[in-house]
Residue, then its C-alpha position, 0 to 999 in steps of 0.5 A: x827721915x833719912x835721905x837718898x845718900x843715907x840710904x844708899x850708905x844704908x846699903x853698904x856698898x863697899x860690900x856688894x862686889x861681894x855679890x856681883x863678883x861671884x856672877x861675873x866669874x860663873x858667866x866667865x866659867x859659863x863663856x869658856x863651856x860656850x853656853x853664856x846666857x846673857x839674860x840669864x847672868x843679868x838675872x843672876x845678878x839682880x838676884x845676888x844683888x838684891x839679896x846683898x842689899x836686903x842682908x845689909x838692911x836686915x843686919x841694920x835693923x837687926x842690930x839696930x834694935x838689939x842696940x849692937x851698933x850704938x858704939x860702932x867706929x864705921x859708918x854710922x847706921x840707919x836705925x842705930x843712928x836714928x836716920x830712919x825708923x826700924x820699920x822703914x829698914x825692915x820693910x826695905x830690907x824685906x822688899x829686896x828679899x821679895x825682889x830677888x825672891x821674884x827674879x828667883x822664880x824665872x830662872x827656876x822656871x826656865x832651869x829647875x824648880x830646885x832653885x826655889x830651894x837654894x834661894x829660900x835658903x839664901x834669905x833665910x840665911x840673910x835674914x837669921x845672920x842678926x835676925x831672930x833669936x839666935x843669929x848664928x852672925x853672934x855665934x862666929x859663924x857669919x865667915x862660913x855663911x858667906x863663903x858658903x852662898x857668896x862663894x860656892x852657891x853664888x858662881x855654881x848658881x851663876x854657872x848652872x843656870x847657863x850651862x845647865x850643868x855643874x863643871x868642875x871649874x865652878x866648884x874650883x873658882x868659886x873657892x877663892x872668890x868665897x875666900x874675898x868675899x870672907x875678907x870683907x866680912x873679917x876686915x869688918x869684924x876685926x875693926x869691930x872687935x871692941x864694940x862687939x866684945x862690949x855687946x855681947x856679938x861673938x863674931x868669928x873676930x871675936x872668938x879668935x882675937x885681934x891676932x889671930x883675925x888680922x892672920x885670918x885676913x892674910x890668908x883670906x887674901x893670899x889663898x886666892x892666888x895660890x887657887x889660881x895657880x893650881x887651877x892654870x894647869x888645866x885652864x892656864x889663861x886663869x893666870x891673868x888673875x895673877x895681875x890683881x896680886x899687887x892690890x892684896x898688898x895695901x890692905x894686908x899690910x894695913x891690918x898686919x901693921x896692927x890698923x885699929x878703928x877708923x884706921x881699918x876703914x881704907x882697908x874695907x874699899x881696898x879689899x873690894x877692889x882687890x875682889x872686883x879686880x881679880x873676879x873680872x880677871x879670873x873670868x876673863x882668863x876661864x872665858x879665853 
C-alpha cells in the first residue's frame, strides 16, 4: 500500500506549474480588462489543477499496465513500481477528472454552457494521452496536447470566465506560456528517450532524436521572451517578465551540454521554476 509521500510522488508535482501558471496569467489579462473575479480565477485553478493531477495518474496507470515505465530513469512510479495497485491509480485518477468535472460545471453555469464542451474535451484529452488503444502521447503528439489546453485553452478559459470576452492579449500570452508548459513535456521525454525507444512509445523525442529534441527544448525556452518582446509594444509593462530570463540559462545549458538520464532531472524542476517565474511576472506586468 503506497503512502501519503508516494502518492503525492504519484502526482508529479514538478509538473503542475504547468496547470497553475496558465490561471495566474489569464487573471493578470482579466485585472489589466478591470474585470478580475477572484472566486472565479480560484475555481479555474482547481479545475486546472485537478485535470493535471488526474493526467499524471492516468499516465501512470496507462503506462504502468502497458509496462512502459518498468526501465524508467525518473522517479519511480506507482503501478510500475508496485506501490499501489492500478485500480487504486485509476480510481484516483478518475476521481480528479470527476472533481474538476464538478468545478467545471459552476463556472459554465454562470458564463456559458460552451464550457462543458472544452472541458470534456480536456479529460478526454487527458485520459487517451496513454489511455486507450491508440494513445496520440505514443504518436508524438503529446507536445501538441499541452500546448493546445496548457496554453491556449488554459489562459483563454482563465480569461473568459472573468471578463466574458476573449481580448487579444489572451491569445497573445497564452502562446509562451503553451510554449513552458511544452518544455516540460520535451525535457521528460529527451531524458526518456531510451526507455521509450525500448517500449515502442513514439513520443515527439523520439521521432526527432537526441539533437533535435535537446534544440526543441531551447527554442520552447527562448521563444517565450522574444513573444514578450513583441507583446510590450502595446502593453510594455509585459517587460518585467524579461527579469525571469536568467533561470532559462541552468537548464538550457544543462540539455545543450548533452545531460542524459538521471542527469536530466535537476533540469525538470529548473524548468518549473523558470515557468512559475515568468508566468507570475508576465501577469504582473499585463495587470499594471
Amino acid at each position: 500500500m503506497a503512502d501519503v509521500s508516494q502518492w503525492v510522488a504519484g502526482a508529479r508535482p514538478r509538473t503542475l506549474p504547468a496547470s497553475l501558471v496558465p490561471v495566474v496569467v489569464g487573471t493578470g489579462v482579466a485585472a489589466g480588462a478591470g474585470h478580475m473575479v477572484w472566486w472565479r480565477a480560484a475555481l479555474a485553478a482547481f479545475v486546472a489543477l485537478a485535470l493535471q493531477v488526474g493526467v499524471n495518474y492516468a499516465n501512470d496507470y496507462s503506462d504502468g499496465v502497458r509496462g512502459t515505465d518498468e526501465r524508467r530513469v525518473g522517479p519511480a512510479r506507482l503501478v510500475a513500481s508496485r506501490a499501489a495497485p492500478p485500480r487504486q491509480v485509476l480510481a484516483a485518477a478518475f476521481g480528479c477528472f470527476l472533481a474538476a468535472a464538478a468545478a467545471g460545471l459552476v463556472l459554465a453555469a454562470v458564463t456559458t454552457w460552451w464550457l462543458l464542451v472544452v472541458g470534456a474535451a480536456a479529460i478526454l484529452a487527458a485520459w487517451f494521452y496513454t489511455g486507450g488503444s491508440r494513445p496520440y502521447g505514443y504518436r508524438a503528439l503529446g507536445e501538441l496536447s499541452v500546448f493546445v489546453f496548457f496554453g491556449l485553452v488554459a489562459v483563454v478559459g482563465t480569461v473568459y470566465v472573468q471578463v466574458l470576452s476573449l481580448p487579444w492579449t489572451a491569445w497573445a500570452t497564452a502562446a509562451p506560456i503553451g510554449l513552458l508548459a511544452c518544455a516540460l513535456l520535451v525535457v521528460n521525454n529527451l531524458r526518456d528517450i531510451p526507455s521509450d525507444e525500448a517500449a515502442g512509445k513514439r513520443t515527439l523525442a523520439v521521432l526527432l532524436g537526441d539533437r533535435r529534441t535537446r534544440l526543441l527544448y531551447a527554442a520552447c525556452t527562448a521563444l517565450p521572451f522574444m513573444i514578450t518582446l513583441g507583446l510590450s509594444a502595446p502593453r510594455p509593462w509585459a517587460l518585467v517578465a524579461l527579469v525571469a530570463a536568467p533561470l532559462s540559462l541552468p537548464p538550457t545549458q544543462r540539455v545543450l551540454g548533452g545531460a542524459t538520464g538521471a542527469e536530466l532531472v535537476p533540469a525538470l524542476g529548473q524548468t518549473a521554476r523558470l515557468e512559475i517565474a515568468f508566468g507570475i511576472l508576465l501577469a504582473v506586468g499585463l495587470a499594471l
